[in-house]
C-alpha positions, -999 to 999 in steps of 0.1 A, spaced: -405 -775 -503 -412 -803 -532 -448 -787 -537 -426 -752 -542 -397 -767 -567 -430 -783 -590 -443 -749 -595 -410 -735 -600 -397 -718 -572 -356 -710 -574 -352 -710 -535 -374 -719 -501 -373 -698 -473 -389 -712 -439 -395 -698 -404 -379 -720 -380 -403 -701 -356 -438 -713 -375 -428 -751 -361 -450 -765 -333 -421 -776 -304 -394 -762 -325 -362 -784 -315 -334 -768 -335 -309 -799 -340 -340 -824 -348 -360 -799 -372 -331 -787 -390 -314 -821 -399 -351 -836 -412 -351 -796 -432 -316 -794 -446 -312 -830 -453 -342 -833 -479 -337 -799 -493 -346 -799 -529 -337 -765 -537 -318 -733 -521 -329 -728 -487 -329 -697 -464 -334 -701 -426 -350 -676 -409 -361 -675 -376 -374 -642 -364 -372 -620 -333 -400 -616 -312 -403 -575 -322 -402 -590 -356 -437 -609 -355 -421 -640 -345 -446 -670 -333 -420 -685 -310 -416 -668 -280 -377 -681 -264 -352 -657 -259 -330 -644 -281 -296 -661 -273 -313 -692 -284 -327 -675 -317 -295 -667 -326 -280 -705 -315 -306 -717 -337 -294 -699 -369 -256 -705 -364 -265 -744 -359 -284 -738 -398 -251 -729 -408 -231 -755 -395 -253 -780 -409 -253 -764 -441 -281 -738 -448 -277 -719 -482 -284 -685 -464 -298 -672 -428 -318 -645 -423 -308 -627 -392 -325 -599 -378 -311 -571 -355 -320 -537 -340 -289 -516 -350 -285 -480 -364 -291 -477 -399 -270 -460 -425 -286 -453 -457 -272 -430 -485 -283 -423 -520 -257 -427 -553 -254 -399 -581 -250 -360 -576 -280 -359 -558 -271 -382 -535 -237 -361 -519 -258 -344 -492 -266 -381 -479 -233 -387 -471 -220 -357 -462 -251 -348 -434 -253 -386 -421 -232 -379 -387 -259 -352 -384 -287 -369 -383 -269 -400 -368 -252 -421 -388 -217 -429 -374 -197 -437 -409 -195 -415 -441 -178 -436 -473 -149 -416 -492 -137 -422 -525 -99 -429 -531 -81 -406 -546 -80 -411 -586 -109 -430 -588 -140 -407 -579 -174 -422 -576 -203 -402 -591 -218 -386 -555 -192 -401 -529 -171 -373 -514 -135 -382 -516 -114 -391 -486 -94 -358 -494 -126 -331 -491 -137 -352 -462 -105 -346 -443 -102 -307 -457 -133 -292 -465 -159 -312 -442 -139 -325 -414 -169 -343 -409 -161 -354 -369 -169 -322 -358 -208 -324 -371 -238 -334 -344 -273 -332 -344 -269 -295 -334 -251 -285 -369 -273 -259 -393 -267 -269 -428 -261 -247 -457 -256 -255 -491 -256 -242 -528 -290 -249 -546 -279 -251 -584 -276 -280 -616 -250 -286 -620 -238 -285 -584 -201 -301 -588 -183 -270 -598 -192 -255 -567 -161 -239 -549 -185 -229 -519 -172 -258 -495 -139 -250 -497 -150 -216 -484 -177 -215 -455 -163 -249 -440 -133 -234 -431 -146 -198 -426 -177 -219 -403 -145 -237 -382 -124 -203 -378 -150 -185 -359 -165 -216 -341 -196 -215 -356 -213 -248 -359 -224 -251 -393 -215 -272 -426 -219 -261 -462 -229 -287 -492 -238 -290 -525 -272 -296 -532 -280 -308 -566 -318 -298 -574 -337 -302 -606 -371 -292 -590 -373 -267 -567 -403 -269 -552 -399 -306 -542 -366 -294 -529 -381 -267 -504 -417 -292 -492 -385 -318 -487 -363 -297 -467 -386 -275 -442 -366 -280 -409 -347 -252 -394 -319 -275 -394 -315 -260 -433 -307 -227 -420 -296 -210 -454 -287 -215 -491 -270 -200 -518 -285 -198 -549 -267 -209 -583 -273 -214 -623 -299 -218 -633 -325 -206 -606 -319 -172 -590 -347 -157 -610 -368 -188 -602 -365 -187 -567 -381 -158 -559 -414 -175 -556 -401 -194 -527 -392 -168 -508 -416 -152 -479 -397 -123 -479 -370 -102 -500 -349 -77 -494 -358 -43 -511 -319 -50 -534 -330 -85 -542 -368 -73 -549 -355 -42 -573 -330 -71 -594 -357 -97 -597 -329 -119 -589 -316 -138 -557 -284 -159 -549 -287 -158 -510 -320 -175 -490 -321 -173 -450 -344 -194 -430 -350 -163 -403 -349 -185 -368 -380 -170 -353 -406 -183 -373 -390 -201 -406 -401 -182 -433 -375 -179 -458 -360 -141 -465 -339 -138 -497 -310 -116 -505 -289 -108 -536 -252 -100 -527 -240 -108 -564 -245 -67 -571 -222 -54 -553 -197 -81 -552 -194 -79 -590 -196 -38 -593 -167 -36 -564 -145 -60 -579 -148 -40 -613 -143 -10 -598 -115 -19 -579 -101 -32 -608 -103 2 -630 -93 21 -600 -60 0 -593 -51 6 -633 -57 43 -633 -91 44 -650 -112 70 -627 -114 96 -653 -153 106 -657 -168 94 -627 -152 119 -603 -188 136 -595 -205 102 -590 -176 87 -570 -171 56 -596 -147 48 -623 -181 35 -643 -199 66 -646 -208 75 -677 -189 48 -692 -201 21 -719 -212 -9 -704 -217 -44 -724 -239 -70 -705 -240 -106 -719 -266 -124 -704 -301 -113 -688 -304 -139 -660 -301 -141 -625 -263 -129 -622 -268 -105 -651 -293 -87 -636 -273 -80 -600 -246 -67 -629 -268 -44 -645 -286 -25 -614 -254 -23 -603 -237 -7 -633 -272 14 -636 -266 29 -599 -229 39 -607 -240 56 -637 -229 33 -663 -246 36 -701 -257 -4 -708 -260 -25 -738 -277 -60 -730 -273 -91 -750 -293 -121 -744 -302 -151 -760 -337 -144 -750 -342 -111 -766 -374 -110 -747 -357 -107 -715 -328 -86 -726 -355 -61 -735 -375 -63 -699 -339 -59 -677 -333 -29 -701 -357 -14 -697 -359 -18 -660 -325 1 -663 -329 29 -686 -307 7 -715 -304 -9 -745 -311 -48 -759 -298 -60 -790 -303 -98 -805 -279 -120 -791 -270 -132 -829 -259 -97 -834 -232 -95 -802 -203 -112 -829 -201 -81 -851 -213 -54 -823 -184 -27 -823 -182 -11 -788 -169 28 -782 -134 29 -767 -129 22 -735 -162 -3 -728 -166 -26 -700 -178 -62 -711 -194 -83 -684 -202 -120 -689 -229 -132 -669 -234 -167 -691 -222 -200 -686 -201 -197 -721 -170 -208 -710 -175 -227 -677 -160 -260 -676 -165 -285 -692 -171 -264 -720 -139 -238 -719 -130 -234 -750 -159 -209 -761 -161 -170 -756 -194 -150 -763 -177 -119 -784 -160 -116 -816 -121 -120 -804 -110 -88 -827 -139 -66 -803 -118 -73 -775 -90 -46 -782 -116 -17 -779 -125 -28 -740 -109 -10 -711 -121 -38 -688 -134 -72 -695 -149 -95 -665 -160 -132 -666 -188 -142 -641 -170 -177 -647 -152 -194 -620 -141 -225 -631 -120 -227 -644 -102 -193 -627 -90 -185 -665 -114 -185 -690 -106 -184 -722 -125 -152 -724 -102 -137 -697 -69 -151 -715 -82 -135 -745 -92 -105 -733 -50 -103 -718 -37 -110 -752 -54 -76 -765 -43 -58 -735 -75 -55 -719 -75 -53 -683 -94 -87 -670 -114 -95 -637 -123 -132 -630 -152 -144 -615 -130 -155 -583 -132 -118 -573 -168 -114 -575 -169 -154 -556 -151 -140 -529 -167 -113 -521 -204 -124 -526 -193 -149 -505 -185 -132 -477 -222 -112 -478 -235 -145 -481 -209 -156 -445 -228 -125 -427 -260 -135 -433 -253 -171 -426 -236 -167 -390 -247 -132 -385 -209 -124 -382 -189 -97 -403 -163 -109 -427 -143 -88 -446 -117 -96 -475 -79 -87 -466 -67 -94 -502 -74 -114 -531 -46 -133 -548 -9 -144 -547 4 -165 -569 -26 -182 -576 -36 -188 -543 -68 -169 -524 -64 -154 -490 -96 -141 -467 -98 -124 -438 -127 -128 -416 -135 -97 -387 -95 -88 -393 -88 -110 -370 -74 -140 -389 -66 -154 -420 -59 -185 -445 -57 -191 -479 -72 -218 -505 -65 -223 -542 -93 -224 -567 
């Protein structure tokens, strides 16, 4: 220990079970009385490469006697469970999956004081209920950066509980998808859905895709088929977004035109800003009702290649400000301008938005952008991105579970009921 201090060691550790005829109260008197620096006892198990071979009561006896007699620090050694969990956004799913792969406490954040990547207390107790996952629980969860706007939990986790189904739902921060998918190849990852910026990306980790998501080029919906694990992907965005928009013109008396196609949008002007992933399911759905499309993006590149897959038109994304649509347009935004934290931007000119029958915001959060409370002010009828949520989300609930869901109605008051086989239903606020 001298020998150590001289070439400037801080502390000394020694293995009480490296001493010939270890006799704990004699050894460790002559030790801890001529300490000259910080000393750590440790004296380690047999399973632990220890040279002593006396059973472990007596290990133990040994360390609490260093204590007594005034040790700095023991080292103790024991074969418990281990919980380990990662910090920062990434490290959510760590928390939130360790009763399923065995851990037997999850940490929650109090209310008020959130912790970057701890779930609170609240969404433990509501969204997760946590004590009812075990090792036979398939995990979902919503592939996407950013991942903490993601109103999916609140969703499937109760939807998942309703109809028995064993399965949880969680947000899954990823910046590199193909680390993601080599890290997570167990069928215990039964299914994602697919978020900003990535459902054009994802594609080339899918084995499969169905013919809808194929024809978009985009997919928000991935299922790990059970038989043999390849991975099939799906696009339900198309016809959530078109049925909400349609049901929307349809409820305000706008079906004039579209009578021999069977759709309000027939025929009609449609505006598309934004060319990715969610823009796409927009446009091949407003193509197959017979819409007429204009497609700004700030990639003029790919505005041009998604209209020309639909028999439109691009424009430069600088020029969207002055563009002056015919009366009665649709507008669809399928960018992030708008989404929290940035809310107080809109992608058109506000004095277009008089000349729009029908305005709708891809944009969930918050529930009113300040596209949509815009749009109100110059008396254009407005769908938020909460219809088109709900209603991908409840393609995205068949697939999962292989159970039917249907929406019984949208919205009172603020507040979101769903109905899943007509059978039951609950409501949850956005």
């Amino acid at each position: 220990m001298k020998h150590a201090k001289t070439e400037g060691a801080d502390a000394v550790e020694v293995w009480l079970d490296c001493i010939t005829n270890f006799h704990p109260l004699l050894h460790l008197k002559i030790i801890l009385q001529n300490k000259p620096l910080p000393l750590l006892i440790a004296h380690r198990p047999t399973w632990g490469g220890s040279l002593h071979k006396g059973d472990e009561i007596m290990r133990l006896e040994a360390l609490q006697l260093a204590v007594e007699l005034g040790a700095d620090f023991i080292e103790v050694e024991l074969k418990v469970p281990l919980i380990a969990y990662s910090v920062g956004e990434r490290g959510l799913i760590s928390h939130l999956l360790s009763p399923k792969f065995g851990g037997f406490f999850v940490y929650g954040s109090l209310a008020g004081n959130p912790i970057p990547g701890m779930p609170s207390l609240e969404s433990l107790k509501e969204a997760y209920k946590l004590e009812r996952v075990n090792e036979d629980t398939k995990v979902f969860g919503l592939i996407s950066k950013p991942v903490s706007h993601s109103k999916g939990p609140i969703l499937h986790n109760p939807s998942f509980r309703h109809v028995n189904y064993n399965g949880i739902y969680v947000p899954m921060f990823v910046d590199d998808l193909k680390e993601f998918f080599s890290t997570y190849p167990s069928p215990d990852f039964s299914g994602f859905s697919v978020g900003i910026p990535y459902k054009e990306e994802v594609l080339r980790f899918c084995d499969e895709l169905h013919p809808l998501a194929q024809s978009i080029g985009a997919v928000n919906t991935i299922i790990r088929r059970p038989g043999d694990g390849k991975l099939v992907g799906y696009n339900t965005d198309c016809e959530a977004a078109i049925a909400a928009i349609e049901d929307a013109l349809i409820e305000h008396g706008c079906n004039d035109g579209g009578a021999s196609l069977g759709s309000p949008l027939a025929g009609r002007l449609f505006v598309l800003v934004g060319a990715g992933g969610a823009g796409k399911a927009l446009a091949f759905g407003a193509k197959s009702r017979g819409a007429r499309l204009v497609i700004f993006d700030i990639d003029f590149d790919r505005a041009k290649s998604l209209a020309c897959a639909v028999s439109g038109e691009a424009q430069p994304y600088k020029e969207l400000v002055n563009f002056q649509p015919e009366k009665g347009a649709i507008l669809a935004n399928a960018t992030p301008v708008g989404m929290h934290p940035n809310t107080d931007r809109i992608p058109v000119a506000e004095g277009t938005l008089e000349d729009y029958w029908l305005v709708f915001d891809a944009v969930y959060t918050p529930r009113r952008t300040r596209l949509l409370k815009e749009a109100d002010g110059a008396g254009a009828t407005t769908v938020g991105g909460v219809e088109m949520f709900l209603r991908q989300a409840i393609g995205q609930f068949n697939l999962f579970t292989g159970l039917e869901g249907t929406i019984f109605f949208f919205s009172f008051h603020g507040t979101f009921f769903l109905s899943l086989n007509s059978i039951f239903s609950y409501s949850f606020a956005l």
